[in-house]
N, C-alpha and C positions, 0 to 999 in steps of 0.2 A: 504493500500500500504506500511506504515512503518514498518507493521511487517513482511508482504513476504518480504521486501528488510532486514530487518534484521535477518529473519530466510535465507536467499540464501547468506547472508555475513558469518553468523556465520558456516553454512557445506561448502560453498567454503574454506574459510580459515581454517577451522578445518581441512579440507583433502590435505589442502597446499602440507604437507611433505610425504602424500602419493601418492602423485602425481609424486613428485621428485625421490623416490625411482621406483614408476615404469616407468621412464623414462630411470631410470638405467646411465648406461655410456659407451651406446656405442659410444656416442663422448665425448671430453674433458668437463668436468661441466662447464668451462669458456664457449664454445662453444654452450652450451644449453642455457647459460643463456644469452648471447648475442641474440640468434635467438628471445628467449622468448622478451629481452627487445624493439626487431626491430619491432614485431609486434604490442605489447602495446603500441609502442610511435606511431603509422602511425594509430591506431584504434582510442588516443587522438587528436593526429594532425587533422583526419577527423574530429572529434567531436569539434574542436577549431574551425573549417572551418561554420559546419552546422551553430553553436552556434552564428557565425561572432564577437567571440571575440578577439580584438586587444591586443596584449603584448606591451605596451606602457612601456617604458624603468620607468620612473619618478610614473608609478604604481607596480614597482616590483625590489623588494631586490636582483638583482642576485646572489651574493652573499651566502645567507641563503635560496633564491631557490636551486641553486644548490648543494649547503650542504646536505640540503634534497633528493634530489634527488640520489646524490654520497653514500651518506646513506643508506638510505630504499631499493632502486632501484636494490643496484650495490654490495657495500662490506658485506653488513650485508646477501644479498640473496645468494653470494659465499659462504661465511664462513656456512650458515645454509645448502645450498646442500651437502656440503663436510661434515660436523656436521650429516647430514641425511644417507649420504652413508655410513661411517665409525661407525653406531652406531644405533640407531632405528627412526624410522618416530613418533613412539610413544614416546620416552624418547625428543624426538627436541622437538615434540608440545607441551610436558609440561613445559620443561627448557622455551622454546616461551612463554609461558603463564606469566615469568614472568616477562613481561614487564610491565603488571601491576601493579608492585612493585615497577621497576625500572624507570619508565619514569617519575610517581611522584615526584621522588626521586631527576632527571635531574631538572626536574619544579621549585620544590623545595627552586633550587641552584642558577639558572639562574637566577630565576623573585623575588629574596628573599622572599618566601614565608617558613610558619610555618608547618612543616611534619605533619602530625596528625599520631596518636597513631596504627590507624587502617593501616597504611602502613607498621609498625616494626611485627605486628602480623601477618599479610597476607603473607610479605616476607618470616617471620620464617617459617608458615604452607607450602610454596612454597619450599624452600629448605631444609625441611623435607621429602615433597614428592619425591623428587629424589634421598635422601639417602635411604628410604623406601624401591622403588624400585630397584636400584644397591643391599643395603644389601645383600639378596641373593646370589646373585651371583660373589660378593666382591671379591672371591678369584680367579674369572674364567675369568676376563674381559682381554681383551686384551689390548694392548699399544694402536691398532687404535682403538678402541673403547674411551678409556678414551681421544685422540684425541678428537675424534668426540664430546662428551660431551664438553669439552675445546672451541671446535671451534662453538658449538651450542651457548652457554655460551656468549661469546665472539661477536656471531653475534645476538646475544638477546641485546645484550647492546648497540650495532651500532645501532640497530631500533630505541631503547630506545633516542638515541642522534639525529636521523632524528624524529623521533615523537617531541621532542622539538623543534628542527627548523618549521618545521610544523606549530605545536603551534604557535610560533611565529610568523608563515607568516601568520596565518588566524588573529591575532591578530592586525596585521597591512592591514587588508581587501586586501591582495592578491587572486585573484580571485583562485580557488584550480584548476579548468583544468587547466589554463595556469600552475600552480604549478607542475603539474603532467607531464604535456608536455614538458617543460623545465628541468624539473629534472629527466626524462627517457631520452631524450636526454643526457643530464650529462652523464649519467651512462652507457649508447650505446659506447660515447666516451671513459671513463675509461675500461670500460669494454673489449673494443678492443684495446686499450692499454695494457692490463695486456694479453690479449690471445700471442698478437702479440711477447713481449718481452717474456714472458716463452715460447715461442715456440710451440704452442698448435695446431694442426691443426684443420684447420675451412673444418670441411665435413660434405653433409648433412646425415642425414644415411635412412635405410628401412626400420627400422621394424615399426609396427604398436603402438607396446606398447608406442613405443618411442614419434608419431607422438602425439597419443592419451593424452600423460602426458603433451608432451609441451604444445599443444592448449589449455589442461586443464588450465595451468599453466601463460600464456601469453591473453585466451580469458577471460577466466572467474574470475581467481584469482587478473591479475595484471588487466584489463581493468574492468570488470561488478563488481565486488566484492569493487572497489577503489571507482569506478563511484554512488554504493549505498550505499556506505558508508560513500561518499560528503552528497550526501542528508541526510542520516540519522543524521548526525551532525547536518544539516541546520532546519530539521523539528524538531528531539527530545532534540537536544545537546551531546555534547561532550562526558558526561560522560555517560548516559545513554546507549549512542552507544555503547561505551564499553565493556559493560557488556559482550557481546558474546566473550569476549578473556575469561571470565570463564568457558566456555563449550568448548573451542578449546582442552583442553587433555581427555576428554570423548570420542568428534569424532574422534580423532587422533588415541587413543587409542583401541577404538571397533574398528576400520577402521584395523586397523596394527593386530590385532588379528583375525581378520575373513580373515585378506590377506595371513597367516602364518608367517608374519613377528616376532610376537610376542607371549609368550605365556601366559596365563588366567592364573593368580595364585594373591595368597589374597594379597603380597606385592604392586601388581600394580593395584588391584581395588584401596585398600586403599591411594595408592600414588595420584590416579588417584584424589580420594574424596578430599584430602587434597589442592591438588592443586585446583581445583573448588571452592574450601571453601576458602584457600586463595586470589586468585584473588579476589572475590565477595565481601569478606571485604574489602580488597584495595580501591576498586572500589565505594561501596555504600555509597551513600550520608549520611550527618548528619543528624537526627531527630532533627528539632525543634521546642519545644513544645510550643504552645499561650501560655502564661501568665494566 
């Protein structure tokens, strides 16, 4: 069971940002991503319901909940659709990938912990990757392109700061549905604050592609993919769970390539290699040897 739940984590979230792309924009992206977040909180809430478990004020940080939640949920998943639209589904899943750089890195800082060596190496190999692949085409990129890199950037690093709140609340034994309940919530709220004051209109629209990316994106990504990736912490741990953000710019990438989005040339296998190879060290535990 832990490795179908790890193999249907690592291709839902690998296809994350191709999801987003073919959701497209025929409504505002604030407005996608608010519908996306109404129905993962109302799929936890029944799931809080079944489970009959209690949010007792005196067992839970509101605070560093909803941190988390306003994080992961809400500013980091804006910043990475608009990062997605203005630039490729394939260049986001990789720049994504390197939270496994950067969330160490938060750990690090917050819980004064000693960096290890394997995170300065994996980081470099990571932002290699993405000079790799731009190289190329270095003189042809547009303003909203380099945007979109910027805003992908940008919303890899918000994850990276809800992943340490996170951290923190499993550390202090906050039950994680209620974590995820309460912190989609969060973000429902922000989230329709930010549509409301920019002015954004909230319409449902028709087309299919559209219907298809969100549910993709709201059933399986933000509820089934969160939901086994709780257990996966609980049965293998933390870090091992992990490992599937090293495969995320492989499936991202073939995914974006077979869609036309992208196209097959040596700069982006290689970018692709580098980035797998850097996560992977990030990620991989110490050898240590018996005496």
């Amino acid at each position: 069971m832990n490795y179908f739940m790890y193999i249907a984590c690592m291709l839902i979230w690998g296809l994350n940002f191709i999801a987003v792309k073919i959701q497209g924009t025929e409504v505002p992206l604030e407005a996608s991503l608010l519908y996306r977040s109404i129905i993962a909180f109302v799929l936890f809430y029944i799931l809080l319901k079944i489970k009959k478990i209690k949010i007792l004020k005196a067992n839970v940080n509101f605070l560093t909940v909803i941190g988390f939640g306003v994080c992961n949920f809400a500013i980091s998943y804006l910043l990475l659709y608009y990062g997605t639209i203005y630039s490729t589904a394939a260049l986001v899943t990789l720049i994504f990938s390197l939270k496994a750089i950067i969330t160490p890195i938060f750990l690090s800082i917050v819980f004064k912990t000693k960096l290890e060596r394997k995170i300065y190496l994996g980081g470099s190999l990571g932002l290699l990757s993405v000079i790799i692949i731009l190289y190329s085409d270095i003189h042809t990129i547009s303003s909203n392109f380099i945007l979109g890199i910027i805003l992908a950037f940008v919303g890899t690093v918000i994850t990276s700061v809800g992943d340490t709140l996170s951290y923190y609340n499993n550390k202090k034994q906050i039950e994680p549905i209620t974590a995820n309940t309460i912190g989609m919530f969060s973000a429902i709220i922000l989230i329709t604050l930010i549509t409301l004051v920019s002015g954004k209109d909230i319409s449902l629209p028709s087309s299919l592609n559209y219907w298809i990316g969100l549910l993709y994106l709201a059933i399986l990504a933000s509820f089934v993919a969160w939901l086994f990736y709780l257990y996966l912490i609980k049965n293998m741990g933390a870090a091992e769970s992990s490992y599937m953000v090293a495969m995320f710019p492989a499936i991202g990438g073939f995914a974006s390539v077979m869609m036309g989005e992208s196209t097959l040339s040596i700069n982006l296998i290689i970018g692709i290699i580098l980035a797998m190879l850097g996560a992977y060290i990030a990620l991989a535990k110490k050898v240590t040897r018996e005496p």
